[in-house]
N, C-alpha and C positions, 0 to 999 in steps of 0.2 A: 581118523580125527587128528589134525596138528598139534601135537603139544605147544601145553606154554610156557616160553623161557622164563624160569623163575631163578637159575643161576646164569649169569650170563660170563662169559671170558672173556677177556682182554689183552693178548699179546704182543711183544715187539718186534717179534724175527718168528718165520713161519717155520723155523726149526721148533718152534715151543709149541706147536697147535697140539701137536701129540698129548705129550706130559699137562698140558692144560685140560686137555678134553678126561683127560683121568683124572685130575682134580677135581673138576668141573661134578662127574658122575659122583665121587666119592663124597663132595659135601652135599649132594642132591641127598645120596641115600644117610650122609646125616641128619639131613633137615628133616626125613622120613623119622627118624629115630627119635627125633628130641618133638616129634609131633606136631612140625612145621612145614607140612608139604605144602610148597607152593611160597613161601614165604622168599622175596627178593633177594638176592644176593650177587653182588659181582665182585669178580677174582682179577687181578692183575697182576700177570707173570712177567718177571723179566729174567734175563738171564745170569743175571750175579745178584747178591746182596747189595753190591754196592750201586749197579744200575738199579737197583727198586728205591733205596734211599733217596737218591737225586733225583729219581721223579715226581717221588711222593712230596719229598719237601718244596719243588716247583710248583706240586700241583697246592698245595697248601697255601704256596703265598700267593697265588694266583685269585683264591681262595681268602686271600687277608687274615690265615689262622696264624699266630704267634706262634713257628716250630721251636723253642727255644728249649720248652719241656717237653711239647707233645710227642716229639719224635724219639725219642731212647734206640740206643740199637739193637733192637729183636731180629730175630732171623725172620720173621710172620708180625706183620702188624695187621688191626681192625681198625676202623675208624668210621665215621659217619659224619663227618665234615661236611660234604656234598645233602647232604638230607636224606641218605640212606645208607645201609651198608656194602661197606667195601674191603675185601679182603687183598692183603698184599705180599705176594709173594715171590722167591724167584728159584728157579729152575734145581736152585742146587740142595733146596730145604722140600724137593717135590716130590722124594723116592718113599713111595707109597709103601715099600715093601721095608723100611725103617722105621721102628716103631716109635722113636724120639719123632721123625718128620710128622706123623700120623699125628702123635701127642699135637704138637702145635698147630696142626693146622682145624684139628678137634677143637683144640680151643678157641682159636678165633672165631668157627662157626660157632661157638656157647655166646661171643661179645657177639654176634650177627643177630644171633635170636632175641639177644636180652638186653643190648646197648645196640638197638640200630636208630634209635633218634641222636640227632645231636645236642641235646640238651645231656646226653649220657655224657660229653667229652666237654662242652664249655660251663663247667662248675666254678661256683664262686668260694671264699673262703667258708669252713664252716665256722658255724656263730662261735665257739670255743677259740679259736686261732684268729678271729675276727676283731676278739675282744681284747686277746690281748695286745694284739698292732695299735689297739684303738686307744689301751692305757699305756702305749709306749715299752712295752714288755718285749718287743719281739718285730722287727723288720718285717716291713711287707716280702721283701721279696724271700726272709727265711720261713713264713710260714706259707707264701704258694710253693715252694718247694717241698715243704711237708706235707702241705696239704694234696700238694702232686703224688707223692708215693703211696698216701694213703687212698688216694681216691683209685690208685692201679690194685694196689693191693684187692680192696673190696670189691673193684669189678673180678678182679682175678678169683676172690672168694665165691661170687656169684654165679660164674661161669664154671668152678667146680664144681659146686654144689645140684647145680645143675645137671652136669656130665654125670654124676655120680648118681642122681636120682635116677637116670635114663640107661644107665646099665655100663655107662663107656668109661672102664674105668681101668682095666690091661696097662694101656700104656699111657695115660696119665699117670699111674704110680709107676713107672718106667721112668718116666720124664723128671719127675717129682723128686725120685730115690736119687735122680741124678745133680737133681737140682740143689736139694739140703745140703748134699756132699759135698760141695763144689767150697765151702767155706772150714778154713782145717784152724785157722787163728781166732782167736778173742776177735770178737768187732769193737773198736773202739769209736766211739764217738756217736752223736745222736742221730747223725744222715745216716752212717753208715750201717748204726744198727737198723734205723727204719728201711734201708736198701733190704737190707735179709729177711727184714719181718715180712715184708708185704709177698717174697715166698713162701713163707712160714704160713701166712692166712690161706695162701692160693694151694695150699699143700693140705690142710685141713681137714677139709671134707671126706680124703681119703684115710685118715685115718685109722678106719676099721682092719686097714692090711696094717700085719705085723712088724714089719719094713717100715712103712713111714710114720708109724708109732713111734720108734723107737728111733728114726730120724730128727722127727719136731723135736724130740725131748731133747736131743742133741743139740739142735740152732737154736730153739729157745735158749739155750745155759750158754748158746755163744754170744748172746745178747748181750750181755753185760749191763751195764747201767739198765736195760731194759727187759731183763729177763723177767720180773716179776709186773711189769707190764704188761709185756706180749702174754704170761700165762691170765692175766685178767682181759685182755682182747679177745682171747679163745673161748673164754666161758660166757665174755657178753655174748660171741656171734651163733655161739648154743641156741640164745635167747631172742636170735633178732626177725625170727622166721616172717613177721609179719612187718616186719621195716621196710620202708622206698630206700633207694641206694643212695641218696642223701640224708636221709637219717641213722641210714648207718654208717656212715663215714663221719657225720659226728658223734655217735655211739666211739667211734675209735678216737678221733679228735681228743675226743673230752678225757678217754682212759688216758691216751698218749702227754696231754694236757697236765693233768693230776698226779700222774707218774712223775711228770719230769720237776714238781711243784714250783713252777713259774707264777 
């Protein structure tokens, strides 16, 4: 009996069919894991990070999506722009046998399973940040930008919580351990500190290891102005078990909101 293609690949140079067809098998047997056999997914590999950038951003405007926020530079993007999901990759983040490459490409299958509509990526502001544009508090374009890193943050919260229910959790704290580290100064400033929180959420779920316990405690105190924020972010998303992903993104809104007393 023919199988049915439920991940499909996409390559640019038939040097990549290789390293593809291993991706390919390896988020199949993710989708098995996270209890999504069969659920659609396609991969597009190219061979540098910077040829998957300029395609992706081609294909977006081709598409009329505004990259101005959407695209950040990740080694691994997901996206569902096209009306399903699409993973995007290149050749050099593919080495299956590195457990950081693993880490991300784990995660982008947790956005496949759980932001594969696009209603997950074209969010409006939420009502908190909404309101204050609307009593002249705050620039439109300084609260989509906020409301930009929170809305990554809490998909990234989602996508861990996830992993972490499902058992995959090795080199997500791998990833993680690496990632809280990566900041050794005070964050000064409110972007900057929302840049570190929305790792600080996606870092979360793993808390139970010893390691990135004692990580958050770290980048939370490197928050500054927002340390006592981000530890009230943590104890709502304790509580949010039963929230849509826009209600929890104003669940953080509103903390972020109140904290900052605007």
């Amino acid at each position: 009996m023919k199988r049915s293609v439920t991940v499909k690949t996409f390559v640019v140079q038939s040097d990549l069919e290789h390293p593809a067809s291993s991706v390919r098998t390896y988020v199949e047997g993710l989708l098995c894991q996270l209890g999504q056999r069969g659920h659609y997914v396609e991969v597009h590999m190219y061979p540098t990070r910077t040829a998957m950038k300029t395609a992706l951003l081609g294909e977006l405007e081709q598409l009329e999506i505004a990259t101005g926020l959407v695209v950040p530079d990740f080694a691994t993007f997901h996206e569902a722009f096209a009306g399903y999901p699409r993973i995007w990759i290149s050749s050099e983040d593919a080495d299956l046998d590195d457990p950081i490459s693993r880490a991300r490409l784990q995660h982008e299958v947790g956005h496949a399973v759980l932001h594969w509509e696009i209603s997950s990526y074209l969010l409006g502001l939420p009502p908190s940040l909404r309101a204050l544009v609307e009593a002249g508090k705050m620039s439109h374009g300084d609260a989509s930008a906020i409301s930009y890193m929170i809305s990554i943050g809490v998909k990234d919260y989602e996508v861990s919580r996830l992993l972490d229910r499902s058992g995959i959790r090795e080199d997500q704290e791998s990833f993680y351990l690496q990632e809280l580290g990566r900041t050794e100064q005070g964050t000064e400033g409110v972007l900057s500190a929302l840049n570190e929180l929305k790792v600080i959420v996606a870092a979360y779920p793993f808390r139970k290891e010893p390691g990135i316990a004692a990580a958050l405690e770290e980048a939370v105190r490197r928050l500054g102005v927002l340390s006592d924020v981000g530890r009230r972010i943590l104890s709502g998303l304790d509580e949010s078990d039963d929230l849509a992903l826009q209600e929890r993104i104003e669940l953080v809104s509103e903390t972020i909101v109140r904290g900052m007393g605007v």
